[in-house]
C-alpha positions in Angstrom: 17.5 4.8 -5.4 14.7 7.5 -5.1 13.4 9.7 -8.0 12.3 13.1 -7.0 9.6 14.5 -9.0 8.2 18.4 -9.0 4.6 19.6 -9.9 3.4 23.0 -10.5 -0.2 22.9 -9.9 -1.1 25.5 -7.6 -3.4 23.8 -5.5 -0.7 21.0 -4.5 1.3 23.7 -2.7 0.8 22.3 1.1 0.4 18.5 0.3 2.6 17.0 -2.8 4.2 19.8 -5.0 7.2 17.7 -4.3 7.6 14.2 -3.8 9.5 10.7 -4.7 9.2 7.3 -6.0 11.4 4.3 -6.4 10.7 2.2 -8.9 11.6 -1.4 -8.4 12.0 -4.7 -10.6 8.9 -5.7 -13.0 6.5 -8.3 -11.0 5.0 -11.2 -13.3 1.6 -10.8 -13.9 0.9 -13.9 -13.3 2.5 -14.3 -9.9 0.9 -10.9 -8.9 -2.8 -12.0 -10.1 -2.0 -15.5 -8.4 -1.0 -13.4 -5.0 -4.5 -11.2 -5.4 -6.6 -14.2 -5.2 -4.7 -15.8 -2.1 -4.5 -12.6 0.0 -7.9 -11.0 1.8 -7.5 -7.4 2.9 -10.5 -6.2 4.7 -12.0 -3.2 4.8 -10.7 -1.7 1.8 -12.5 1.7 3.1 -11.7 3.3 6.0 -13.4 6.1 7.4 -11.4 8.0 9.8 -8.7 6.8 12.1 -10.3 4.6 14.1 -10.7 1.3 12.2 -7.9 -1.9 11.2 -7.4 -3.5 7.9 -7.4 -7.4 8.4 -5.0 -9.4 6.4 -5.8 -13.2 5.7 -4.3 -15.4 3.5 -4.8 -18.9 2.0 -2.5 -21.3 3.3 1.6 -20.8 2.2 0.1 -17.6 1.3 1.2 -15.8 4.4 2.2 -12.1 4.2 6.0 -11.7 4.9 6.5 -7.8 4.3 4.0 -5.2 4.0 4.7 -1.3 2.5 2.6 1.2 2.3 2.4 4.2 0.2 0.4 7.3 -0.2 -1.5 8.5 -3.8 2.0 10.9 -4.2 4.2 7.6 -3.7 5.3 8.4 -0.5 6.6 5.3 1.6 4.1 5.3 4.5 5.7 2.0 6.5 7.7 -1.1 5.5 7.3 -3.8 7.9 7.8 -7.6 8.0 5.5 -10.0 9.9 2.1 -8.3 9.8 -1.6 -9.6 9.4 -3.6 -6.1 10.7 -2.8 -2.5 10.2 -4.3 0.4 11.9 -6.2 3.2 10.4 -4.3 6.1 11.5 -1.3 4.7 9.8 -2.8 5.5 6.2 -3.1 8.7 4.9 -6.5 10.5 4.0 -7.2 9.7 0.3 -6.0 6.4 -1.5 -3.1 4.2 -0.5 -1.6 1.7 -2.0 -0.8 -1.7 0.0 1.8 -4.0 -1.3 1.9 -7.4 0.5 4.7 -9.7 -0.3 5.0 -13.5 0.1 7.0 -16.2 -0.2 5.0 -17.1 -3.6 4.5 -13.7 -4.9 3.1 -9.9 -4.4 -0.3 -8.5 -5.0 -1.0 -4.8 -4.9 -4.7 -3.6 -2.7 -5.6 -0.6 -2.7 -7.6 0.9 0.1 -9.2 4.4 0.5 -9.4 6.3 4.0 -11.8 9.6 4.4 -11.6 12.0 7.5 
């Protein structure tokens, strides 16, 4: 279920005065740090909209489902079966990549500028 949250600084008025987040079940740390050091994500910045994050992976470390989300927690895309990603599909500013395999999840984030 989605949380809604409401700010009331000024200068967020055309991008993020309102927004929402769902908060899921606690990862283990140590499957999460185990996940970080098996997954690759490549560039981690992006300038503009023309470039692809790569996504390699040690072996049984292949990424099952990939989300996406913005720096105001907005679901981006949430996709199964994906090693690349295209630029234009991340927001300017950072985003946060969650990759999810069949031995854990690990958290990248990656910046994109205009």
């Amino acid at each position: 279920m989605p949380f809604m949250y409401h700010c009331h600084i000024l200068s967020h008025e055309d991008m993020g005065m309102m927004g929402q987040f769902i908060v899921g079940p606690a990862a283990s740390i140590a499957t999460e740090n185990a996940a970080q050091t098996h997954l690759h994500v490549a560039p981690t910045l992006l300038a503009g909209n023309a470039g692809r994050l790569v996504i390699t992976a040690d072996n049984g470390w292949e990424p099952l489902h990939l989300q996406g989300y913005d720096q105001s927690g907005r679901l981006l895309f949430d996709e199964s079966g994906v090693d690349h990603l295209d630029a234009y599909r991340l927001s300017t500013g950072l985003n946060y990549l969650y990759i999810t395999t069949a031995q854990g999840t690990a958290v990248f984030q990656i910046t994109k500028t205009n």
